[in-house]
C-alpha positions as CSV (number, residue, x, y, z in Angstrom):
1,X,-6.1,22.3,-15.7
2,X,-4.9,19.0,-17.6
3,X,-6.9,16.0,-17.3
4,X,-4.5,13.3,-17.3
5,X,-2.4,11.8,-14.8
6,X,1.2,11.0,-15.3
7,X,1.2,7.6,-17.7
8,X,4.6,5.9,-15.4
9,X,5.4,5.1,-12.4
10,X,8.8,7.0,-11.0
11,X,10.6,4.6,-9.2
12,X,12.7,7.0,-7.7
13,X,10.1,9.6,-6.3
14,X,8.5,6.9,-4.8
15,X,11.9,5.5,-2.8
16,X,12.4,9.0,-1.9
17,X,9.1,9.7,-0.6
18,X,7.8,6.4,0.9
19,X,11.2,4.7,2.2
20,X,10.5,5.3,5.7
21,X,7.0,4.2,5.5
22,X,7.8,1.0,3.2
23,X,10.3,-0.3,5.7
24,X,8.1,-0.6,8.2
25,X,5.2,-2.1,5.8
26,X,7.6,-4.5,4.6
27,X,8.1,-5.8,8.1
28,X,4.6,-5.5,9.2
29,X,3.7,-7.2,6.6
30,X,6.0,-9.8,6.9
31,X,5.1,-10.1,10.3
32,X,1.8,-10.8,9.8
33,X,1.8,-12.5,6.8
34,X,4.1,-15.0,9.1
35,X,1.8,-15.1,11.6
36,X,-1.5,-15.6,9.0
37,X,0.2,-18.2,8.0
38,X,1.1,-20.4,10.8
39,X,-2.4,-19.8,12.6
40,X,-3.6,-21.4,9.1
41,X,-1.5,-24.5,9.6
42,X,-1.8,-24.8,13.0
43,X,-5.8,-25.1,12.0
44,X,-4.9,-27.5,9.7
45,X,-3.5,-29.7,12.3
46,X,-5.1,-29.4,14.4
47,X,-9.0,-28.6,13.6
48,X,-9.0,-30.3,9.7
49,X,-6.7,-33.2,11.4
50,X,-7.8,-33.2,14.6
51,X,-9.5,-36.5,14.9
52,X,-7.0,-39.2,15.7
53,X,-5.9,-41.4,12.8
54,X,-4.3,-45.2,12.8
55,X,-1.7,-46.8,10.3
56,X,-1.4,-50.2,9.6
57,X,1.9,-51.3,7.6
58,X,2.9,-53.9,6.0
59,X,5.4,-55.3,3.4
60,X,4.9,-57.6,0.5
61,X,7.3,-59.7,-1.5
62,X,6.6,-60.1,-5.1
63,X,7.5,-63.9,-6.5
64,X,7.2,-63.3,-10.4
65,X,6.8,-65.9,-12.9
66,X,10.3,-66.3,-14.5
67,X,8.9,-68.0,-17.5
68,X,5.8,-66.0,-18.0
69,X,6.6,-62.3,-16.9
70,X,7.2,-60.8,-19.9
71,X,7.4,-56.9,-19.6
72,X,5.2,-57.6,-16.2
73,X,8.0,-56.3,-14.3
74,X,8.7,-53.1,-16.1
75,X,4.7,-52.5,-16.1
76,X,3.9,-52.5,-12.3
77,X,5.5,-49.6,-9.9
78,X,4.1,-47.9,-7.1
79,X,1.8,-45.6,-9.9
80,X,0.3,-48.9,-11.0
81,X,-0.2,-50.5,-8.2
82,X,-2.2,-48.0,-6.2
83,X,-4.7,-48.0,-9.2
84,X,-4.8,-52.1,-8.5
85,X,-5.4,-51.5,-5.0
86,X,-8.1,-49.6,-5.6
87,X,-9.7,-52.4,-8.0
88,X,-12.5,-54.8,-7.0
89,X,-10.2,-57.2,-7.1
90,X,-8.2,-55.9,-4.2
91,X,-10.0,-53.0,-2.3
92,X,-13.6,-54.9,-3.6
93,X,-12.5,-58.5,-2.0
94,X,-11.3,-56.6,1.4
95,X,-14.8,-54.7,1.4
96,X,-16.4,-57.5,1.6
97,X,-14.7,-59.3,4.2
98,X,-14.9,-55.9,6.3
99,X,-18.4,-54.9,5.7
100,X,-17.2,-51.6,4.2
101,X,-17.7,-50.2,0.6
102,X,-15.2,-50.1,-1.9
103,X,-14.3,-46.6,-1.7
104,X,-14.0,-46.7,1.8
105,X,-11.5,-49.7,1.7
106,X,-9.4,-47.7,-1.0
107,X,-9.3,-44.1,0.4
108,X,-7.7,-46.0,3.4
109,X,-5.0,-47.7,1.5
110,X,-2.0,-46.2,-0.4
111,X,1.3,-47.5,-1.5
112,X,4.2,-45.2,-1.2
113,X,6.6,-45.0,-4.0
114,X,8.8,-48.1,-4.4
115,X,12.8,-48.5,-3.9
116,X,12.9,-52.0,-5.3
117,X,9.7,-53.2,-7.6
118,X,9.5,-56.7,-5.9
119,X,8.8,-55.1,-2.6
120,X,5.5,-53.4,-1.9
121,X,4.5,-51.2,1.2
122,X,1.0,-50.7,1.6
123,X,-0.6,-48.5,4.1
124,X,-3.7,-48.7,5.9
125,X,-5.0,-45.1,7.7
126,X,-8.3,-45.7,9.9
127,X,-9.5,-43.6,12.6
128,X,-10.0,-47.1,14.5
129,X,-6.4,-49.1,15.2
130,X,-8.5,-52.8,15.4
131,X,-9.8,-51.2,11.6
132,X,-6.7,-50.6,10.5
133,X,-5.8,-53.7,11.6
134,X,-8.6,-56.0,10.4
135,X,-8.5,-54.0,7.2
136,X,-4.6,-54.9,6.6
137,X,-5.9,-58.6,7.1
138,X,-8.1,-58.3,4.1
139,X,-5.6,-56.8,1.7
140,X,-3.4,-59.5,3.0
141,X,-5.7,-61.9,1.3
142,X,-7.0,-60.0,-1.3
143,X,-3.2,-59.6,-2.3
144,X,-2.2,-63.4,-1.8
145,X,-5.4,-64.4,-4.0
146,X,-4.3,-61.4,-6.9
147,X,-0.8,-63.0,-7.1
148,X,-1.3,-66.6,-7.3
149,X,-4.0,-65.9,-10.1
150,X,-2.8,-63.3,-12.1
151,X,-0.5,-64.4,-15.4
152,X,3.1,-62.9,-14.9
153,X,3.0,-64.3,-10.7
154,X,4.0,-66.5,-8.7
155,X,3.0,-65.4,-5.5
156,X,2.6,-62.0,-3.4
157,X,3.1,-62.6,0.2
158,X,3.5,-60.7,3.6
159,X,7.3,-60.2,4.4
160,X,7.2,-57.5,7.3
161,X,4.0,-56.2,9.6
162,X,4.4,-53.6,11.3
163,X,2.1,-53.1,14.9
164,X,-0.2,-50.4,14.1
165,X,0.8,-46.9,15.4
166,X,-1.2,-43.5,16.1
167,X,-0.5,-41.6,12.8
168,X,0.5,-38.1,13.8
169,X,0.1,-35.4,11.1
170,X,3.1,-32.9,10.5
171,X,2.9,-29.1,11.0
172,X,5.2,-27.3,8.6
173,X,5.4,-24.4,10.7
174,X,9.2,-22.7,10.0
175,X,7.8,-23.2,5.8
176,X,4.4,-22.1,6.2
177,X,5.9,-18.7,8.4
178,X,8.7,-18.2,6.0
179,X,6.0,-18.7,2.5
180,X,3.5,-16.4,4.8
181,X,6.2,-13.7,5.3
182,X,7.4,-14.0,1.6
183,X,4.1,-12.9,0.3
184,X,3.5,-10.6,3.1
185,X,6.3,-8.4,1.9
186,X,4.4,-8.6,-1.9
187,X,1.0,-7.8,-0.9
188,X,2.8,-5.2,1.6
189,X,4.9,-3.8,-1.8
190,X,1.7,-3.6,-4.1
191,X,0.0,-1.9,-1.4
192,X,2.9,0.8,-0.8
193,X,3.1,1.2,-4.9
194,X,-0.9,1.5,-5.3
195,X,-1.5,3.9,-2.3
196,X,1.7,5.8,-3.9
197,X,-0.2,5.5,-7.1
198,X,-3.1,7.5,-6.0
199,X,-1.1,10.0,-4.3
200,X,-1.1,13.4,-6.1
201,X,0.9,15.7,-4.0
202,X,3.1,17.9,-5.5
203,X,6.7,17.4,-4.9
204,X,8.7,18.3,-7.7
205,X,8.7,20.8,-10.6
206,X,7.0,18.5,-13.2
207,X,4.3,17.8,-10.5
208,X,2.8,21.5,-11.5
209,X,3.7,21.0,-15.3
210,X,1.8,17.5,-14.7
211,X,-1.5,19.3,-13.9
212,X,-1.3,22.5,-15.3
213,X,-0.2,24.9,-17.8
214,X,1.8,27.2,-15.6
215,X,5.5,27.3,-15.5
216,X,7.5,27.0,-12.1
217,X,9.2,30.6,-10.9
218,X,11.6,28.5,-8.5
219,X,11.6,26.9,-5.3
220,X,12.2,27.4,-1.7
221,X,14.3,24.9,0.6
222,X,12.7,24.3,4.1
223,X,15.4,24.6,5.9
224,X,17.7,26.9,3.8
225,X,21.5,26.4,4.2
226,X,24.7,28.3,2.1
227,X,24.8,25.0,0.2
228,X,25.3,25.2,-3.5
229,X,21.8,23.2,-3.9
230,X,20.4,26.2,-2.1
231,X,22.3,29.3,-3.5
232,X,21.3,27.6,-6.9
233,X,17.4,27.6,-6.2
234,X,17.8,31.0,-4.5
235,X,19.4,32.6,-7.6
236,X,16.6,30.6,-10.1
237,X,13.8,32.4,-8.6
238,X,15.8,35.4,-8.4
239,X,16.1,35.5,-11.8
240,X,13.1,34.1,-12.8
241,X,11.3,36.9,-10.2
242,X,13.4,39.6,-12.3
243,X,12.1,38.8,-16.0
244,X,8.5,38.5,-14.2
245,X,8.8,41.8,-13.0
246,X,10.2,43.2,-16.0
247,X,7.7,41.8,-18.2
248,X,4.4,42.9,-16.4
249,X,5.5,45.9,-13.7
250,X,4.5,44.2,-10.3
251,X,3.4,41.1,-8.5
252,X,0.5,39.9,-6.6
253,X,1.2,36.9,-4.3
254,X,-1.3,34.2,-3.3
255,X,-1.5,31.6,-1.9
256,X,-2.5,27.5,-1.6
257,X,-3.1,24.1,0.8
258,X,-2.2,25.4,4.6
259,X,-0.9,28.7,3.4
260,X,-4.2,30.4,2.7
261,X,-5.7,30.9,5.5
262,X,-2.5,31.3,7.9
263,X,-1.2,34.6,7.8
264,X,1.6,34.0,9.7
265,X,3.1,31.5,7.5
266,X,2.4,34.2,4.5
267,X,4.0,36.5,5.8
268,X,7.3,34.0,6.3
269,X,7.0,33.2,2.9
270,X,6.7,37.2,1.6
271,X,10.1,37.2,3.6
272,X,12.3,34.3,1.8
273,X,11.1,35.3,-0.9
274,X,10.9,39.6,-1.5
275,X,13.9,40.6,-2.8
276,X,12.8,44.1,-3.7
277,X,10.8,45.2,-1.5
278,X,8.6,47.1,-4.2
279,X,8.3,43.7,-6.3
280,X,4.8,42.1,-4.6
281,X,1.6,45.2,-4.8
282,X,-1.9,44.2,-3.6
283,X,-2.9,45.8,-7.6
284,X,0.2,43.7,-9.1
285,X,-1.0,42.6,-12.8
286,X,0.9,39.5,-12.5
287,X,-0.5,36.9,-10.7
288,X,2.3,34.4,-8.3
289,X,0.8,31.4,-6.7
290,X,3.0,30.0,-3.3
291,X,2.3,26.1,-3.2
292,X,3.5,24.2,0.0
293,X,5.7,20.9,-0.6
294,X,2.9,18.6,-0.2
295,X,0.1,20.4,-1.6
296,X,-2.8,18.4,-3.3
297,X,-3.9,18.6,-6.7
298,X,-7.3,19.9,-5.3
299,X,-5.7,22.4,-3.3
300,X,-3.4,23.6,-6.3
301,X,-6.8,23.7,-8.6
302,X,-8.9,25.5,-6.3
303,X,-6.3,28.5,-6.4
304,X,-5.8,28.7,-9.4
305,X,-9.4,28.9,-10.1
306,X,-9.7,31.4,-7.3
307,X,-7.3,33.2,-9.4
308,X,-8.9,32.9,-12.9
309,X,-12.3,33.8,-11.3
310,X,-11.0,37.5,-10.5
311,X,-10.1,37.2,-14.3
312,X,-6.4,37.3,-13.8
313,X,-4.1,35.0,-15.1
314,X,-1.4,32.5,-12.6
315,X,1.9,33.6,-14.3
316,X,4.3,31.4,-12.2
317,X,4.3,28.6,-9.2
318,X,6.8,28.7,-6.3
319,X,7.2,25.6,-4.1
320,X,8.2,26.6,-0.6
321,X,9.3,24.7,2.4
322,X,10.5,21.8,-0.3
323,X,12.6,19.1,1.5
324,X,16.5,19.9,0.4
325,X,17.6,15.8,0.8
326,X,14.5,14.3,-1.2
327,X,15.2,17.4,-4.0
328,X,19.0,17.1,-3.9
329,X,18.7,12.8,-4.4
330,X,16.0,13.4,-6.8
331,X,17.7,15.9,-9.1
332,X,20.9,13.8,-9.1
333,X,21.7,11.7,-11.9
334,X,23.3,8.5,-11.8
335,X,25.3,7.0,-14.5
């Protein structure tokens, strides 16, 4: 028996053979990865932001110093200024007045980006609305105090404030679903392609070629019809059966996977397959092995050791009750 596995992946035996099956993984798996995915934002909503949270906002009009600016104005944007917000001279000053530290003071605050750099927006996100509020108040000052001493300035001053409102965090549900059911259908692919990848059933001729050295005799349809696929097959093994028998006098027949032990489907198989009634012997010198469509590499090896260990010698493989529409889509080539 050869060692080796086959070193690519056939594309097409696996549509053919795992279609059915990868439909419904692909929804499944959509489906669930959909449904993984909005459980995990509906957490995030509401466990991870479940405490309520309170914005203060407010709006400041920069005055800058005509005569003195000098590239001032190109230098401060909304990048900028959150790092000054976060300075002592800002966030520091409002600790101070609030009792807070630093950090504190300037993980609440943020400044969106800017749509016209001598207007700044700043926000203030506590968990307490008189915080948010009191806190908005120091930044306020802190702000006033930063632009009437800072070169470049004239002034910074409140221009809008707006009454603080219960910040209400957004659940992306429709995205998180839709990116959920996205790589659903990937995870649900790889699976499909590795669980193909491990499958060693033989299907087609170079299945048997694949793990051993014996040739293929022919193969038998499942559901035999008059169809040109068919009364090709029929007369392969025919011939094939002919130039065995000519060769070495007689045939023994045996058998692998669910046909050893089932006399029943033996004898159905003897039947499709005799066409001289003197061709199989119980003494024949050459040995035939019937493989079902389907049967494992472990079952395929265990017969054929069966038949090495009576000191004989496998000198063809049949495939019976093979699938007409997988072999008739796999055999045809497409330009």
């Amino acid at each position: 028996m050869k060692k080796a596995f086959p070193g690519f992946f056939d594309m097409k035996r696996f549509l053919l053979l795992c279609w059915r099956k990868l439909i419904i993984t692909l929804v499944a798996s959509a489906v669930l990865g959909a449904a993984l995915f909005l459980l995990a934002d509906i957490v995030r909503v509401k466990v991870f932001h479940g405490e309520k949270m309170y914005r203060s906002e407010a709006l400041y009009y920069i005055t800058f110093d005509a005569d003195n600016d000098g590239n001032i104005v190109h230098y401060y944007n909304d990048y900028t200024w959150n790092d000054v917000l976060d300075t002592d001279r800002i966030a520091g000053e409002a600790a101070q007045k609030l009792g807070l530290s630093k950090e504190e003071v300037a993980a609440a605050t943020s400044i969106p980006t800017m749509s016209d750099i001598k207007m700044i927006k700043v926000y203030v996100d506590m968990r307490d609305a008189g915080a948010a509020d009191r806190c908005q108040d120091a930044i306020s000052t802190a702000l006033a105090d930063f632009g009437g001493s800072t070169e470049g300035f004239s002034s910074i001053e409140p221009w809008n404030r707006e009454t603080v409102t219960e910040l209400k965090v957004r659940g992306y549900y429709g995205r998180f679903a839709a990116a959920g059911a996205v790589i659903g259908i990937i995870f649900g692919v790889l699976l499909m392609m590795l669980k193909y990848s491990l499958d060693d059933s033989i299907r087609v001729s170079s299945d048997i070629t694949t793990y051993c050295d014996v040739p293929v005799a022919g193969i038998i349809f499942k559901d035999e019809s008059k169809s040109k696929t068919c009364e090709k097959a029929r007369a392969e093994l025919e011939e094939n059966l002919k130039t065995i028998v000519s060769r070495y006098g007689s045939v023994r027949l045996s058998f692998a996977g669910i046909y050893a032990d089932d006399k029943m489907l033996q004898e159905n198989i003897r039947n499709r397959i005799t066409f001289d009634e003197k061709m199989f012997k119980d003494n024949g010198t050459a040995w035939l092995l019937a493989v079902p469509w389907g049967c494992t590499r472990a079952d395929l090896e265990k017969s054929l050791n069966g038949i090495m260990i009576k000191e004989a010698e496998c000198k063809g493989v049949i495939i019976a009750d093979v699938e007409q529409s997988f072999y008739t889509l796999y055999t045809k080539t497409y330009l």
